[in-house]
BAFI-834515 format. One record per residue (C-alpha): x negated, y negated, z negated. Coordinates in steps of 0.001 Angstrom, whole numbers, plus 500000, padded with zeros to 6 digits. Example, Ala and Ser with C-alpha at 12.3 -4.5 7.8 and 13.67 -1.06 7.14 Angstrom:
<lokols>
487700504500492200
486330501060492860
</lokols>
This chain:
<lokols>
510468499948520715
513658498119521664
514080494323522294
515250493583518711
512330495819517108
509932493839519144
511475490601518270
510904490681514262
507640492334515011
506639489238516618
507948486994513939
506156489181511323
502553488313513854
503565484959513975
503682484636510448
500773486546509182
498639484601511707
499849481733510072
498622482939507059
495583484089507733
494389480661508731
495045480021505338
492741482537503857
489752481677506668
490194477918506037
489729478848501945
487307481433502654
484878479550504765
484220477124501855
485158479557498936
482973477285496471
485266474275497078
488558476270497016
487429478102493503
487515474274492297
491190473669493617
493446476256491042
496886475537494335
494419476072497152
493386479697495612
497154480219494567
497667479520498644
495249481503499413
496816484760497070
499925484068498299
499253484281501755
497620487785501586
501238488559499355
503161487389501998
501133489159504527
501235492473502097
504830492152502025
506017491921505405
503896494692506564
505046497087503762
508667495964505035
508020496919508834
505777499955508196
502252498776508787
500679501020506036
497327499396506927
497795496025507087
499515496605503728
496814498056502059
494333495627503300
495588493067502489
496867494308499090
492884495038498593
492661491436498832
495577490183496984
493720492149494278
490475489974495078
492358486727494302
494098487690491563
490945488347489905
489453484802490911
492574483236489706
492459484351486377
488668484212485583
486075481512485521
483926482524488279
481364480252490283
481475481157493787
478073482022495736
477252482903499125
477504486445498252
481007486414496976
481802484599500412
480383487018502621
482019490165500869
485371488020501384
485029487410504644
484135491258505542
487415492184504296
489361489158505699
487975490482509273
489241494212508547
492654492183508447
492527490180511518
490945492900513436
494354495304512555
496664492249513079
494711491589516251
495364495351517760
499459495449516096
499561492076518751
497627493649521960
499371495137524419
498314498694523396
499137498036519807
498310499517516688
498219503002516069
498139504858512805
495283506746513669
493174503699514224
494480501649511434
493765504457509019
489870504715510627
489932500874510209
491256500928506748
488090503858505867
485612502064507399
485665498839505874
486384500812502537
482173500693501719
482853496567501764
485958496396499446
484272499072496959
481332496233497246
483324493564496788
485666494737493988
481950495984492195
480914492155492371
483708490287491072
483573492853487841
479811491588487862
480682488151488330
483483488308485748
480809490017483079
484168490967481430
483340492734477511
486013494784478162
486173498664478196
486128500393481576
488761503140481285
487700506621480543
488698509080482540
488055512416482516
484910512847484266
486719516219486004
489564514558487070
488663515094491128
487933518601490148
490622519522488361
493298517783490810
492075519332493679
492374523112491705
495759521998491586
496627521119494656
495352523977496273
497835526255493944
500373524012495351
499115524587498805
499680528536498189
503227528576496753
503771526050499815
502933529045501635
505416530966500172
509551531456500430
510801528073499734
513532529584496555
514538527787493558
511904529710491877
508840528051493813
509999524868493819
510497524371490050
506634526557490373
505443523484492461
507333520993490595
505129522139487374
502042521942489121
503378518570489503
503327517947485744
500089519384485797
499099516653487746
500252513879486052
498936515159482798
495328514988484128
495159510978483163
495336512378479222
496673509162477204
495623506494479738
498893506919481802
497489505369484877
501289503802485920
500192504283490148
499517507526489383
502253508518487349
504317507100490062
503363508639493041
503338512219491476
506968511409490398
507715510943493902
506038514093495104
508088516003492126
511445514236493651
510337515211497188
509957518465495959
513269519149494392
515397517760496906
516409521426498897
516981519521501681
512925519033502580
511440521846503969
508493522999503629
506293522805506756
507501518791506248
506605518372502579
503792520481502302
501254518460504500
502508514824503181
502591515449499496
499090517415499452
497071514686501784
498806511736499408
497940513491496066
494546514240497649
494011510557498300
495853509241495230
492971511612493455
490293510195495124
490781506558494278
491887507315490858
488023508983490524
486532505597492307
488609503422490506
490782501925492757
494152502641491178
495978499465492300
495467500583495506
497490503894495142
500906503861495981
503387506579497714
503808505911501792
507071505456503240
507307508982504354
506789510254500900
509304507562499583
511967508952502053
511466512366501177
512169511563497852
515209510625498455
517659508046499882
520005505770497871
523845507183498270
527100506695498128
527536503337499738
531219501721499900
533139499732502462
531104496656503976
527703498545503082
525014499748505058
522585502491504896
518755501237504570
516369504111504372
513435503548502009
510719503695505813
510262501033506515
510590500674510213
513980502623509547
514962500355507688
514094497708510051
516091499402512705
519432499824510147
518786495565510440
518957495580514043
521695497627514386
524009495999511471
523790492278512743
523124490015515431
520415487389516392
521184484605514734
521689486972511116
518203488428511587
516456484989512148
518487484266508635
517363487657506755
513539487450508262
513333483638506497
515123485244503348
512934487974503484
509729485653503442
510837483455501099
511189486200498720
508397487346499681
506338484396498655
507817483429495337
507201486974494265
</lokols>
């Protein structure tokens, strides 16, 4: 990592530490801050803001932690729920998952993917908790979703006919084979139309049909994400399913830029390096507060 890289990583640390002093400040006395509609507001914006500038640099597990927790708020925002010790501690579990990744991205060894994905699985047991209690809390009359209670099953029968044509020549004919397994897929959530699923097996069929990706490239990202994307739509965690940046660059680029443009690849920390290339100090310290701004009034 270059000079610049390591520069708007640090503002991005410097920022989300900033923020999560915000959420341990609310958290620590959750039953006052439930009384206080702008401090819990504060308190979902700052795991946003958080969300967002790791999603920009490439930090797929910061992201999804603190998306997971975004989540959390939204759902005290918008019901009348009276905090408990509980609800505090289940909180707190997940705002630790989140300091302990920010905490390793800022060592000296930094953080890897490998160990923020083992983070991100282990302290999946305590968001699963969590997310269960607030639907307690919230005693909401509503219908759960029905699903078919095959889904897993199915999708996984699917995906391993994928894995076999994957196998195969890669010719027109297999690819429009794999892009109807594809449909296949996305016709598994029957009239519910989950929209995060829909989504991310559109960008697997994209992936797919661009000749361009081989293979022995597509054929271990889109069968792990579908495989995951599965898996939470069975538990149901589908907010938390969304295509990585790998799969979101394999499905293709934006084109055809004119004069004065530049290319930003959908990967993040491509993206971020497109930045550092196109402009100077000064213009990054102007984009990053842009960036957050945005960010926060999202």
């Amino acid at each position: 990592m270059d000079e610049r890289q390591q520069q708007i990583m640090m503002y991005f640390i410097e920022e989300a530490r900033e923020h999560l002093d915000t959420l341990e400040k609310g958290l620590l006395d959750l039953e006052e801050t439930m009384q206080d509609p702008e401090t819990l507001q504060e308190l979902f914006r700052a795991a946003h803001s958080v969300k967002g500038g790791a999603a920009m640099l490439g930090f797929s597990s910061i992201q999804k932690t603190s998306h997971r927790l975004e989540d959390a708020f939204k759902i005290l925002k918008e019901n009348p729920i009276e905090a408990n010790q509980k609800l505090e501690t289940l909180f707190l579990k997940g705002f630790n998952t989140l300091r302990d990744l920010l905490d390793r991205l800022a060592s000296p060894s930094g953080l890897s993917d490998e160990d923020g994905n083992r983070i991100v699985k282990e302290s999946d047991p305590d968001f699963i908790a969590l997310e269960k209690y607030l639907k307690e809390l919230v005693g909401s009359s509503e219908e759960e979703e029905e699903f078919d209670p095959v889904f897993g099953e199915k999708a996984v029968k699917i995906l391993r006919e994928m894995l076999q044509v994957f196998k195969q020549s890669a010719n027109d004919a297999n690819r429009k084979k794999l892009m109807a397994l594809c449909d296949n897929l996305a016709e598994l959530d029957g009239e519910n139309k989950i929209e995060s699923w829909q989504k991310i097996v559109q960008a697997a069929s994209q992936a797919i049909a661009n000749p361009e990706n081989l293979y022995p490239t597509l054929a271990p990202a889109i069968i792990k994400e579908l495989k995951m994307a599965s898996d939470l739509v069975v538990s149901g965690q589908t907010s938390a399913i969304g295509p990585s940046p790998v799969l979101v660059q394999l499905a293709g680029p934006a084109k055809g830029l004119g004069e004065n443009q530049i290319a930003i690849d959908l990967e993040p920390k491509a993206a971020a390096e497109a930045l550092l290339g196109a402009f100077n100090k000064k213009q990054l310290v102007t984009i990053v507060k842009l960036l957050a701004e945005a960010v926060k009034s999202m």
